[in-house]
N, C-alpha and C positions, 0 to 999 in steps of 0.2 A: 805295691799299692802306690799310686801318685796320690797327691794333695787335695784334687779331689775325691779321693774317696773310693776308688773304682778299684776292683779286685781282678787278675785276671788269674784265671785257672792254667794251671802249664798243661801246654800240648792238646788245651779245648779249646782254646780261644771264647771261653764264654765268660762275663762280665757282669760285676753283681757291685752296686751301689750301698754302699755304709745304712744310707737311707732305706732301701729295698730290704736289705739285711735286717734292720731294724724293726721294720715293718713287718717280716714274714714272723722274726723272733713273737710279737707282739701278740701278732694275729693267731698264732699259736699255742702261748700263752693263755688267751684270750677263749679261745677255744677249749684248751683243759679247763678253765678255770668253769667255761660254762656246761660243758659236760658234767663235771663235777657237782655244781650246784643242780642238776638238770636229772643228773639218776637218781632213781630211788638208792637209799640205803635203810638196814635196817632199824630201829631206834636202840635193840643193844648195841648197837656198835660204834651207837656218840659218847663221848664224856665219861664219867666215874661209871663203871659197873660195881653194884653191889651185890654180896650172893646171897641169894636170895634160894632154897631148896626146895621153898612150898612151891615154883614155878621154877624147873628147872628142866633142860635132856638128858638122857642118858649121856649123853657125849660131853656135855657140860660139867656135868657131874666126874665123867672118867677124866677130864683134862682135869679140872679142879686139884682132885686128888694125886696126879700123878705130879701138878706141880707142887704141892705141898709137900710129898713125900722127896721129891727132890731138890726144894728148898731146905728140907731138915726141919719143916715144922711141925711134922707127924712123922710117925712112926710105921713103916710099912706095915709091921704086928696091931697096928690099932685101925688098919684100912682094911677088913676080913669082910665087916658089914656092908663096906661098900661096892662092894666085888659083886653081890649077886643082887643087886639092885642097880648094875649098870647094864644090866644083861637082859634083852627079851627075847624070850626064845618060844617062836609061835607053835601052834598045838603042832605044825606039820614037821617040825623040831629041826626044820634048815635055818642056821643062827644067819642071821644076814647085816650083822657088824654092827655097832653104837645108832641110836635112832637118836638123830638130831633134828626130828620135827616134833614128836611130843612132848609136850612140858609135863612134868610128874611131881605130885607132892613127895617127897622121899623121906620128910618129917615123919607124916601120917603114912607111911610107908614100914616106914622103919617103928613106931608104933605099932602098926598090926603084924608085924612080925612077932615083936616083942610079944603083945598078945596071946599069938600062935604055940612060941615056943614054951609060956607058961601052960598054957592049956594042955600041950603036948607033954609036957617034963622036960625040955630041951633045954640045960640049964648051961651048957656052952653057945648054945644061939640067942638065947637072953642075954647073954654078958653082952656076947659081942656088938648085938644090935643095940643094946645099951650104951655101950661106950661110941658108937657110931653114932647116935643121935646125941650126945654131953656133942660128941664135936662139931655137929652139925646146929647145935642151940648156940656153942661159943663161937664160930665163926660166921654166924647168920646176922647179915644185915652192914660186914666189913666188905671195906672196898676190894674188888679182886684185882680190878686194872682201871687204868685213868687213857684212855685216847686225847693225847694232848694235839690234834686234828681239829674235833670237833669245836 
């Protein structure tokens, strides 16, 4: 680099200015920053998410749970309930993995289970949907993540 500023590349002879440098850095910069501002993104995906069950996906719902359970603040024995309410499995019975477009009440979900299984006798499927819904009333409406971006 001499003094003014000029860079040369070994064995290209080609020549690039601190200024020019500056400038492409810039306009680059400049360039993310307005792409960025320029995409759609979705509005869960600015700021505090809170959870929220009555308006929730399946896939939402299976990550929820499986970080709870490997945070240690549940108990994989108390996530039974939630196992077959992350699941849709269409009448043609090809299971086609977590559906992350529908929002699903999983409250009133897990209520007409509950429901179900009295009406039926099913006094192990009442417990469990019971204690899936205590967990889903105490952690309803706490923050799950903070995008510190937005």
């Amino acid at each position: 680099m001499n003094i003014a500023g000029s860079v040369t590349t070994a064995g290209h002879g080609a020549r690039m200015s601190n200024a020019a440098t500056s400038s492409a850095k810039s306009t680059s910069f400049a360039n993310l920053i307005a792409a960025a501002a320029s995409s759609p993104s979705k509005e869960k995906d600015r700021g505090a998410q809170a959870v929220d069950f009555t308006h929730m996906t399946r896939k939402d719902l299976s990550d929820w749970v499986n970080a709870k359970i490997t945070s240690g603040e549940i108990s994989l024995g108390s996530t039974e309930g939630f196992l077959g309410m992350t699941m849709k499995i269409p009448v043609s019975g090809a299971y086609t993995g977590l559906d992350d477009a529908e929002a699903v009440d999983f409250m009133q979900s897990a209520r007409d289970g509950m429901s179900w299984a009295r009406q039926h006798g099913n006094a192990a499927m009442f417990t469990s949907l019971q204690t899936t819904l205590g967990l889903m009333q105490q952690y309803l409406g706490t923050i799950s993540r903070v995008d510190l971006t937005a």
